[in-house]
N, C-alpha and C positions, 0 to 999 in steps of 0.2 A: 804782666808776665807770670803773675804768682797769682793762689786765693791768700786770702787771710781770713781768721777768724779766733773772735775771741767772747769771751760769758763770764760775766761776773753775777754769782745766784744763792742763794739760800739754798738750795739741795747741789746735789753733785752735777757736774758738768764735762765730762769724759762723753757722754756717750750722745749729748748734743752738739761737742765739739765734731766729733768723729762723722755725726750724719750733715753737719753744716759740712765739711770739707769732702766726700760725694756729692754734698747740692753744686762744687765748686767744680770737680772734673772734669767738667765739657769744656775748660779753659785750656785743656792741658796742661801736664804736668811731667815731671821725673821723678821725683820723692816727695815724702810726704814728713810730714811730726806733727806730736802734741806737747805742749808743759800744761802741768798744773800744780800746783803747791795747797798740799794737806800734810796735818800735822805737824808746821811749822816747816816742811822739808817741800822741797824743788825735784818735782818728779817728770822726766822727760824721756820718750818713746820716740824712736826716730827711725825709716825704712828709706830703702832706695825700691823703687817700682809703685803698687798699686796703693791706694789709701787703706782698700780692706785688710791690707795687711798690718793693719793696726789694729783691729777686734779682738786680736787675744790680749793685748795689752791694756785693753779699755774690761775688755770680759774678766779680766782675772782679778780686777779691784787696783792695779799696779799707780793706774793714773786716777788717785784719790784725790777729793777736793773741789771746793764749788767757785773755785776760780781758772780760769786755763787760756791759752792761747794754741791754734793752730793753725798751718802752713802746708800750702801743697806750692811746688818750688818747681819752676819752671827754669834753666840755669841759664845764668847771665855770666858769673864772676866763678870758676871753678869747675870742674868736670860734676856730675850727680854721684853722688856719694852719702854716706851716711855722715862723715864729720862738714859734709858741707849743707848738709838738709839742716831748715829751720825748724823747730824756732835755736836759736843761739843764745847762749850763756857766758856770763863772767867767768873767771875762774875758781869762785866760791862758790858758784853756783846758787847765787844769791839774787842777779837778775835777770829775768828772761826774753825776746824781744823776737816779732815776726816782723818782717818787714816786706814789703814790694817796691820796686822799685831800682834807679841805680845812681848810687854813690860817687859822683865823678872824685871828690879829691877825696878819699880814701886813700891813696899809695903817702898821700903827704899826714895827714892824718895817723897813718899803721906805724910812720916813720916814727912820730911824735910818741903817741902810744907805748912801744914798744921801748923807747925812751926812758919812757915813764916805768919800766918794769912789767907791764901787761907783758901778757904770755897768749900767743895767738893759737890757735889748733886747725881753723880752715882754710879756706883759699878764698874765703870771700868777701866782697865789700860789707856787709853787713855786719860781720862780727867786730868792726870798728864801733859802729854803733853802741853795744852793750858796753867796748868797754868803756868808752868816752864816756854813756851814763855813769857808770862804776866811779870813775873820774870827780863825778861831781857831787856823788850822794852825802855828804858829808851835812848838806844845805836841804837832804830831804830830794823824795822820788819826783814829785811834780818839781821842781825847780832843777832836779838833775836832768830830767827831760827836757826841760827849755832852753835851758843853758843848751845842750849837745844839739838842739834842732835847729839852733840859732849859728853852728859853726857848720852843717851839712852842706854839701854842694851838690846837687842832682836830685832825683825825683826822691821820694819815700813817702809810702802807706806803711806808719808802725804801731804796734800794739804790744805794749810794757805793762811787766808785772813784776814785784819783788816780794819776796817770800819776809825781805823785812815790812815790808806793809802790806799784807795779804789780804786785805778787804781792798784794794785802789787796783785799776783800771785804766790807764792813759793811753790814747791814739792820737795820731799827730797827722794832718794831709801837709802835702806838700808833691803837687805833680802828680798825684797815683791817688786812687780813689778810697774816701774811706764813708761809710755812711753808719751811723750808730741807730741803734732799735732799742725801744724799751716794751720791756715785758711786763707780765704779771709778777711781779718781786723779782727781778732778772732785766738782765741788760746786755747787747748784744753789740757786736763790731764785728765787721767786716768790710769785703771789698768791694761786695756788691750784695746787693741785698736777699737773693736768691738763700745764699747762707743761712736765713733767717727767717724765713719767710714763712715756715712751719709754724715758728715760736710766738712771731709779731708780727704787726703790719703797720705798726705805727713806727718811723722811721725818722731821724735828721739827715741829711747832707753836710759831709765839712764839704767845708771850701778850703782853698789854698792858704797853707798862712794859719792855721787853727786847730785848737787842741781842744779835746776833751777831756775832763777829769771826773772819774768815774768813782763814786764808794756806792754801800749798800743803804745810802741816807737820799742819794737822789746825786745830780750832775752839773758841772756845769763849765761852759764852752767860751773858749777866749784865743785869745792871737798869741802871738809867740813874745811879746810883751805883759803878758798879763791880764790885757786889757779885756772885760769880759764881753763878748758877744751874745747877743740873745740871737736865737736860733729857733726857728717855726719847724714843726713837725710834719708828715706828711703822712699818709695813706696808702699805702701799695693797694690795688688790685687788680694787678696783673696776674699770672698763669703763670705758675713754674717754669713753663717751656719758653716764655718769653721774657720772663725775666732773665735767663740765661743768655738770650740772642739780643737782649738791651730794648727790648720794644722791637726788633725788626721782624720783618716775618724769617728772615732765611740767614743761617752763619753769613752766604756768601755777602748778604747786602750789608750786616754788619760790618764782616771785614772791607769793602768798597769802603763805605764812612767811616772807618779807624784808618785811612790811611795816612792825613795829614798829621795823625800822631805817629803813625807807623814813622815817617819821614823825621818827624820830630826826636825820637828815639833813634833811630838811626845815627842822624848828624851832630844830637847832643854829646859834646865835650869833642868832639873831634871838628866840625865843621866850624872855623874859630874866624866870621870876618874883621871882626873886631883887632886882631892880631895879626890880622893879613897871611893867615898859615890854613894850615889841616894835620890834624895830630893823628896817625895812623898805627898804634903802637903794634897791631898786630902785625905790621912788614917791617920792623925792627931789626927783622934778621936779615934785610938786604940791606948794604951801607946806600949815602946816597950816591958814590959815584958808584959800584957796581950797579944802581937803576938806571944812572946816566949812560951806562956802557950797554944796556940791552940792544940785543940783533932787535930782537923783535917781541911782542905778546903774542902769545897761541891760547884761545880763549876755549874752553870746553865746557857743554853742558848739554841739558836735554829739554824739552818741552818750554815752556814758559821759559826758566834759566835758561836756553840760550840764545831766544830773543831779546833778556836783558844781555847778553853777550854781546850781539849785532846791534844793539843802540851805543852798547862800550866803543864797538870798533868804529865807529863816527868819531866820539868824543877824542878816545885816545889819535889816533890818527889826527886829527884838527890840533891839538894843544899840542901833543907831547911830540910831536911828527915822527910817530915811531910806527913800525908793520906791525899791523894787528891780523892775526888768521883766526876768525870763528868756525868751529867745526862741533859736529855732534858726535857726543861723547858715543854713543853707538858705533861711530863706524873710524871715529880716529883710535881706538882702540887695536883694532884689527888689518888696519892698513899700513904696519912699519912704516910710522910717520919718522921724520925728518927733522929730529928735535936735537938741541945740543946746549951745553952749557951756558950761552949767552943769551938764551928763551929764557921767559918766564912764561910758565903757563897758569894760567888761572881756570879754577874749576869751579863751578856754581851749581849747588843745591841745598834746595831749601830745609831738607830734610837731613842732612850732611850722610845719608846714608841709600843715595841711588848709586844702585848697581854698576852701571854702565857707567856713570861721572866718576864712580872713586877707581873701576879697574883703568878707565883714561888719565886719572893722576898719576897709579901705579907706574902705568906705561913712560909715561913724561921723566917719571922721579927714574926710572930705570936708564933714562938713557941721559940721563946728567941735568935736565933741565931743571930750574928753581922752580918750587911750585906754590902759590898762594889760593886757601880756597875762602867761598863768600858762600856761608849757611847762615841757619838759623837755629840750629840746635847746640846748645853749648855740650862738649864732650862728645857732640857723632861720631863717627868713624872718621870721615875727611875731616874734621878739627882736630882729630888726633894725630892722622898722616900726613898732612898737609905740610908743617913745617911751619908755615905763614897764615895767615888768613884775616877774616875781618866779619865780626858778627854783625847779620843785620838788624838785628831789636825790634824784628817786628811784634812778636810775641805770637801765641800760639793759632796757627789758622788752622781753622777746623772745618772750613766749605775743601772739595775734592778742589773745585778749579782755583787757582792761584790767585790774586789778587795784591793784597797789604803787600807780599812779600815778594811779589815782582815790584812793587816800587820801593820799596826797601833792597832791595837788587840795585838796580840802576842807581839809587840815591849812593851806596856806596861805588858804586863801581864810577858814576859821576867824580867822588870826591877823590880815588884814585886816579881818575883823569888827571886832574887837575892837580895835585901832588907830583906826579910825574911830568907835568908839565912847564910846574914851576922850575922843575931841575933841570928840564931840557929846552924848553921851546919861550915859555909866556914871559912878558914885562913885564913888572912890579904893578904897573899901573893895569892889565890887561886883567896880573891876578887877581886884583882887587875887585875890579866889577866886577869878574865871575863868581867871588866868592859870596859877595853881596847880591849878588840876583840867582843863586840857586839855594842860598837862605831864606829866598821868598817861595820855594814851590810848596812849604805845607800849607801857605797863605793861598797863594794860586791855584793849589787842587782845594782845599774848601771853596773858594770859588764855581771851583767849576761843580763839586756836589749839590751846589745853588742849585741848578740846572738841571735836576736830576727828571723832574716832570716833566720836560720839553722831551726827552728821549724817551719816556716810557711812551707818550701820543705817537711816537715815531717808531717805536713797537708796537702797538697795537696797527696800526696800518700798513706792516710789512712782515706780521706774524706768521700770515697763512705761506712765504715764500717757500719754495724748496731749495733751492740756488741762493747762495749771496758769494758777489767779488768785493775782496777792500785790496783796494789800491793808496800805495803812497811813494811817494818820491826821497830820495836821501836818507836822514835817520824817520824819516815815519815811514820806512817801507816795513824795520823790524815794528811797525806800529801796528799797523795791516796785517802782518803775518801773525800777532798775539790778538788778534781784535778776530780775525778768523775763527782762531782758533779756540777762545773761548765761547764763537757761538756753537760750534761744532760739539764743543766739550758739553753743555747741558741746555744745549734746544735740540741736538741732533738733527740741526740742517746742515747739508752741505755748503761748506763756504771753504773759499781759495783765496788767500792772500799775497798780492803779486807786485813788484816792483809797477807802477804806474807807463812806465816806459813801455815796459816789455808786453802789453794789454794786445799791441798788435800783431804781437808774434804768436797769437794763438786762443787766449781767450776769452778776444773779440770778436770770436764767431758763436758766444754762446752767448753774445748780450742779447735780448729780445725784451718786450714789455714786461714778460713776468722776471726779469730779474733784477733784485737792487744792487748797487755797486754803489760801497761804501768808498766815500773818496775824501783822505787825510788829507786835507787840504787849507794849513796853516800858513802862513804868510813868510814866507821865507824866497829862499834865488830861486826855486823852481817853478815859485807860483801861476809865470803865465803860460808853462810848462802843463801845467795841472788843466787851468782853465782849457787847454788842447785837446788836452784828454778827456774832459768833461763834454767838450763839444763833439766828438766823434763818439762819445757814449749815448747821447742826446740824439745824435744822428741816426743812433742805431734803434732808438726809440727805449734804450734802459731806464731804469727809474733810478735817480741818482740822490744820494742822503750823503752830506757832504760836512766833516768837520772843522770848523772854520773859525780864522781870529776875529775874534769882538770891532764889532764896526766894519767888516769887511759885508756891506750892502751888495755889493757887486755879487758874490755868489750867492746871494739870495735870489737873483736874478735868473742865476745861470742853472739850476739844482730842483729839484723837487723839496726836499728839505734839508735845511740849515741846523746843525747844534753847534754850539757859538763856544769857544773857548776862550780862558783869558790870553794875552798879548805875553808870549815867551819869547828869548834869543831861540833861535833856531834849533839850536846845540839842546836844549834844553825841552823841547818841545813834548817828547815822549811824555811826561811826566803830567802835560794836562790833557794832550790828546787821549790818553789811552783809557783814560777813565769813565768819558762817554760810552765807547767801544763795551769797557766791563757793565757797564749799566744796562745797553742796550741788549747784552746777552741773557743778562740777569732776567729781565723783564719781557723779550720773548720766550725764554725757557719758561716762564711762569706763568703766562697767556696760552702756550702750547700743554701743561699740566703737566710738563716734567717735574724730576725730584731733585732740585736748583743745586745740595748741599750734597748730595751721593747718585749721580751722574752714571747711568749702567757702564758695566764694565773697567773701571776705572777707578787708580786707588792714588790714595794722597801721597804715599811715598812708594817707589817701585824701585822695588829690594829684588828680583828676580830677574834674568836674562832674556 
């Protein structure tokens, strides 16, 4: 969600800090900062917007000193701000600390803390961290760091420095990436290597569980027990450009394979089956019998968002047995919709600042209804108005077509199913396997990116089409209609995604040999539903690529080609079907020589009418 980056050197380090966090940008970001400590003093520069707006602060001599850490902040825990940008400090401003990452039991933590006399200044999880170090420095910086990373609950990439040991260097993994460089007299930390890459190519990997302790004598790397680990070195010779995209060729295929973390971050600290619950703190502001008393859900959004919308209205409908109406935020805006105080409407964007979804909340909020929104931007517009909401943690996507954050979508809007299900419809016993088997979809979509070469053969042999139909039945009909429409989005062939039923009500008279019809074809009540439809596609001579559960021989049979997914409940199926669907668009869009990550005409957030 963040960069980090930190240098510990014999000459000054302001202005390496400053071009490692530009090498970080393509991550996206909200704010930015640097610390560094010269002259025995703790010097820190901190902005909300672009990183270059650090260069007079670096230019003027301000950020003195051949030690420093910096941060480009993506917001997870407080609006973007300058008291919430990193890096963060004590209140002696004695130590300094970047972090990525997110701190689940920080509220119990800040509780403790502030107990203890600490005096907080942001809104963030993070700034627990410094002071808990602070907490402990009595016993020295490296055992005050292990002490505090030994009491952390959730992810963190951090980099600690203190002005009372101004030669030392400490980074800590845990869940979020930290990789160390050594230089020519200098030594580097960051979150990924890109940062560094100008300076050194000789690089470590922590792993989970491991610290590094850095002086100007040389390093060295151990568990959160002390215990020391020896650590082999490595090589980068990658390309800027791809060091940035992780080795992939394209953002889009990168974010495709970050999505089992995407989902992971999502349900972390809230998707609890161990507890038999789901901790939703962002709809706090409905009790649970006003959820119990809702008329209905009115679900709004636009493009991708509101095809995670139409996989909601499956799930809520089935658990919570409540009316769910999905509509696009375009057009329920402007039709004196029919809303009243016993709706909740829920609005979804990824970007919490599309035009058309926040003036449909306006609308909602105007005529009395409760409104909860599902982005990804901490501080957008809609997490401002919204009242309610629920962030989805995918972290910053940077391909135009959606991907990570449509299943960061549906993962949350999944777990509000099932929340409001618990309260109105599901058994104890019913809750429970549900929540135990949608703890397995980051397991299940790695899975299915196994698989990723069987589709790309299944692109190249249906690259040259003009036409494509995806048909699907129940909740994989919104499967068909995102699976469309991401081929549409960056191969620029026409495709139509259409309830499976309705095939003969009109655009079964366009099947012929040259058209494929994708057919979502998972294993649930519709199935020999499907195979009907498969035979009257067959009959028409279409060329049928069909996506189908593991071990299901039979439609190998029936199909031109097969891409195999793993074995879901029904309810849940979105989650590994649709990922084939993003693969196969990726990889004809790139067989046809389009431009897979900026797709003509068409922008990542649409802020305009």
């Amino acid at each position: 969600m963040c960069g980090i980056v930190g240098i510990l050197s014999r000459a000054p380090v302001a202005v390496k800090l400053l071009e490692g966090l530009k090498r970080l940008e393509y991550r996206g970001y909200d704010s930015a900062g640097i610390a560094t400590i010269g002259d025995g003093a703790m010097h820190c520069e901190k902005v909300v917007g672009r990183v270059e707006q650090l260069q007079p602060s670096v230019d003027s001599g301000r950020l003195s000193g051949t030690i420093g850490i910096a941060h480009t902040r993506w917001a997870t825990h407080g609006a973007p701000s300058v008291v919430n940008a990193h890096p963060h400090m004590d209140e002696n401003e004695e130590i300094a600390i970047v972090h990525n990452g997110v701190i689940e039991n920080y509220l119990a933590l800040k509780e403790y803390l502030i107990g203890r006399g600490r005096k907080f200044k942001s809104e963030t999880d993070t700034e627990v961290i410094v002071h808990l170090i602070a907490e402990f420095m009595d016993k020295g910086l490296m055992s005050a760091v292990r002490e505090t990373a030994s009491r952390l609950e959730g992810t963190f990439g951090l980099i600690v420095i203190s002005r009372k040991d101004p030669y030392r260097m400490i980074a800590v993994r845990q869940g979020s990436p930290i990789v160390f460089g050594i230089g020519e007299h200098e030594y580097f930390v960051a979150s990924d290597v890109s940062a560094m890459v100008d300076s050194t190519r000789q690089v470590i990997f922590l792993d989970d569980g491991e610290i590094v302790d850095i002086t100007l004598s040389g390093y060295r790397t151990m568990n959160f027990e002390d215990v020391t680990v020896v650590k082999d070195s490595t090589q980068i010779d990658w390309e800027i450009e791809a060091i940035e995209k992780g080795g992939f060729e394209h953002f889009m295929l990168k974010e495709i394979f970050e999505q089992p973390e995407a989902l992971e971050n999502t349900f972390r600290g809230r998707l609890r089956p161990a507890e038999e619950r789901i901790v939703l703190g962002g709809i706090s502001g409905m009790s649970e019998s006003e959820l119990r008393a809702l008329r209905r859900v009115i679900i709004s959004a636009c493009g991708t968002a509101y095809h995670a919308g139409l996989v909601a209205e499956y799930q809520i409908e089935e658990l919570a047995r409540l009316p769910v109406e999905v509509e696009y935020a375009s057009e329920f805006r402007y039709r004196d919709p029919l809303v009243g105080t016993d709706d909740l409407t829920i609005v979804i964007s990824q970007s919490g600042e599309t035009i058309d979804t926040l003036s449909a909340m306006r609308e909602a909020k105007t005529k009395g209804s409760r409104v909860m929104g599902i982005c990804n931007v901490v501080g957008s517009t809609i997490a401002r108005e919204a009242g309610m909401g629920v962030y989805t943690h995918a972290g910053p996507e940077i391909g135009v077509a959606s991907t990570k954050a449509f299943m960061a979508q549906i993962a949350v809007l999944a777990m509000f199913s099932l929340y409001l299900g618990r309260l109105r419809a599901l058994s104890p016993e019913a809750n429970k396997t549900l929540l135990d088997e949608l703890a397995e979809m980051p397991n299940l979509v790695r899975r299915t990116l196994e698989n990723a070469e069987s589709v790309k053969e299944v692109a190249e042999e249906f690259a040259e089409a003009r036409n494509y139909l995806f048909l699907g039945r129940g909740i994989n009909y919104p499967v068909a209609l995102e699976g469309a429409l991401k081929l549409k989005e960056i191969s620029y062939i026409h495709a139509e995604g259409y309830p499976a039923a309705e095939m003969k009500h009109g655009p079964i008279a366009l099947i012929d040999e040259n058209m494929p019809v994708v057919v979502i074809a998972t294993r649930d009540a519709t199935y020999e539903k499907i195979l009907a439809n498969i035979a009257e596609i067959k009959a028409r001579k279409g060329r049928i690529i069909a996506v189908a559960t593991e071990g299901d021989n039979r439609m190998a049979e029936e199909v031109d080609r097969v891409i195999y997914v793993p074995q879901t409940r029904p309810l849940f199926a979105p989650f590994v079907a649709t990922v084939p669907l993003q693969l196969l668009a990726y990889y004809t869009a790139l067989l046809r020589g389009c431009d897979v990550d900026k797709p003509r005409n068409l922008a990542k957030s649409v802020t305009v009418e």
